[in-house]
C-alpha positions in Angstrom: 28.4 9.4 53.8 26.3 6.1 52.5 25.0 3.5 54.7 27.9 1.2 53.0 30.8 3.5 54.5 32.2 2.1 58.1 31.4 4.4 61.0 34.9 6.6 61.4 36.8 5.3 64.8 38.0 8.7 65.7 36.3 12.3 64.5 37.8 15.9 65.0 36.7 19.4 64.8 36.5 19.2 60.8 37.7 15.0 59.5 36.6 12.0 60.1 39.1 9.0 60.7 38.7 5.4 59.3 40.8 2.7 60.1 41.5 1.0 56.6 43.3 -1.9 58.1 46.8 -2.9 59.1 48.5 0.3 59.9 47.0 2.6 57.6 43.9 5.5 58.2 42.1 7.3 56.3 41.3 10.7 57.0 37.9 12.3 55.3 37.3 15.7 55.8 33.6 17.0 56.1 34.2 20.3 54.5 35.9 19.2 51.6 39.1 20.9 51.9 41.5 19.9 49.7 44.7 18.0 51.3 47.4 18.4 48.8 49.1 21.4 50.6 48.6 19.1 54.5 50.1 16.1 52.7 53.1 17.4 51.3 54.3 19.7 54.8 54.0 16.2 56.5 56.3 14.8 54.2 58.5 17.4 54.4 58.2 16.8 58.4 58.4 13.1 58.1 61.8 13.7 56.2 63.3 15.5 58.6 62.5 13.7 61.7 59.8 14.9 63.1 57.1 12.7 64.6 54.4 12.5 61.8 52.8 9.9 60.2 53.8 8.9 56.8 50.9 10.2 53.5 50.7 7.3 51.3 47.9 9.4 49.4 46.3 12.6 49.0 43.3 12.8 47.0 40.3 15.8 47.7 39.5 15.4 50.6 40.9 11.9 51.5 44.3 11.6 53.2 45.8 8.2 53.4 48.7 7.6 56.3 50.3 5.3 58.6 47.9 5.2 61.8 50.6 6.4 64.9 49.5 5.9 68.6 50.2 8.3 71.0 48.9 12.3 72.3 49.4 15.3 70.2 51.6 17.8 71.1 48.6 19.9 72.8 47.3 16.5 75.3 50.8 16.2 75.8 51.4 19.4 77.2 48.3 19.5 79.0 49.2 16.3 80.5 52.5 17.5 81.6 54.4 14.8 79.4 56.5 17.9 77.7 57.2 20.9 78.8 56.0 24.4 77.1 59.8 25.3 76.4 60.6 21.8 74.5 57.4 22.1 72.9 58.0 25.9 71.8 61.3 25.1 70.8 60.2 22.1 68.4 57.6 24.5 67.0 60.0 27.3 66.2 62.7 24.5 64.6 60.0 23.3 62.4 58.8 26.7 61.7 62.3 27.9 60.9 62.8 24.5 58.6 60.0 25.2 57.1 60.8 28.5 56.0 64.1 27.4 54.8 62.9 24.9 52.6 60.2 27.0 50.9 62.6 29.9 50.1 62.8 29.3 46.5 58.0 29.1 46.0 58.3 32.5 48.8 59.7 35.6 46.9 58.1 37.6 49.8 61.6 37.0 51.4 64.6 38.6 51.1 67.7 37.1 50.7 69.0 38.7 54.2 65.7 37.0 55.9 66.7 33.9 54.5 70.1 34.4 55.6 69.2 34.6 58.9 67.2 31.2 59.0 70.4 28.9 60.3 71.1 31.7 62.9 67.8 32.3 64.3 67.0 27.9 64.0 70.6 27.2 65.6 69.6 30.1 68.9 66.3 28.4 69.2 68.0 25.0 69.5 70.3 26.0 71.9 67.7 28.1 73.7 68.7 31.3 73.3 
């Protein structure tokens, strides 16, 4: 980082966040990982309803969204504001999405695992 960069408002374990003004962030990370692959499962979330922000850009190591307030799911758990079976059962819908969507780029499964997906998503959602 130069002295001309702002200081980042918020840090984590391996980016840095910069506010970028208005409602946007950017997030920097440190070890240059590459956020293509981050940026497009958070659209894919964002487009099916769950609570994400919205990328605007990924470049490198720079990823540009919407700045959200709130906890993440682990501070809201820990501050008892969800419950570990609402949480677990968001986790395995957006698992079991996700798996759905990315049948066609994963020829690891079979066509009887994928035709399992809407079974196993719909048991988890009525928490079987």
């Amino acid at each position: 980082m130069t002295e001309t960069e702002p200081t980042p408002f918020a840090a984590g374990r391996e980016a840095d966040v910069y506010a970028l003004g208005g409602d946007r962030v950017l997030r920097r990370y440190r070890t240059g990982a590459d956020t293509a692959a981050e940026a497009q499962v958070m659209s894919y979330l964002a487009d099916h309803g769950y609570p994400v922000p919205r990328v605007h850009a990924a470049a490198g190591s720079d990823l540009v969204m919407d700045r959200i307030g709130g906890p993440t799911m682990a501070d809201a758990l820990l501050a008892g504001e969800i419950g570990v079976r609402p949480a677990a059962v968001m986790l395995a819908c957006l698992l079991l999405d996700r798996a759905a969507a990315v049948r066609t780029d994963n020829p690891t499964m079979s066509a009887r695992e994928v035709a399992l997906i809407p079974a196993a998503v719909a048991r988890v959602r009525r928490g079987a």
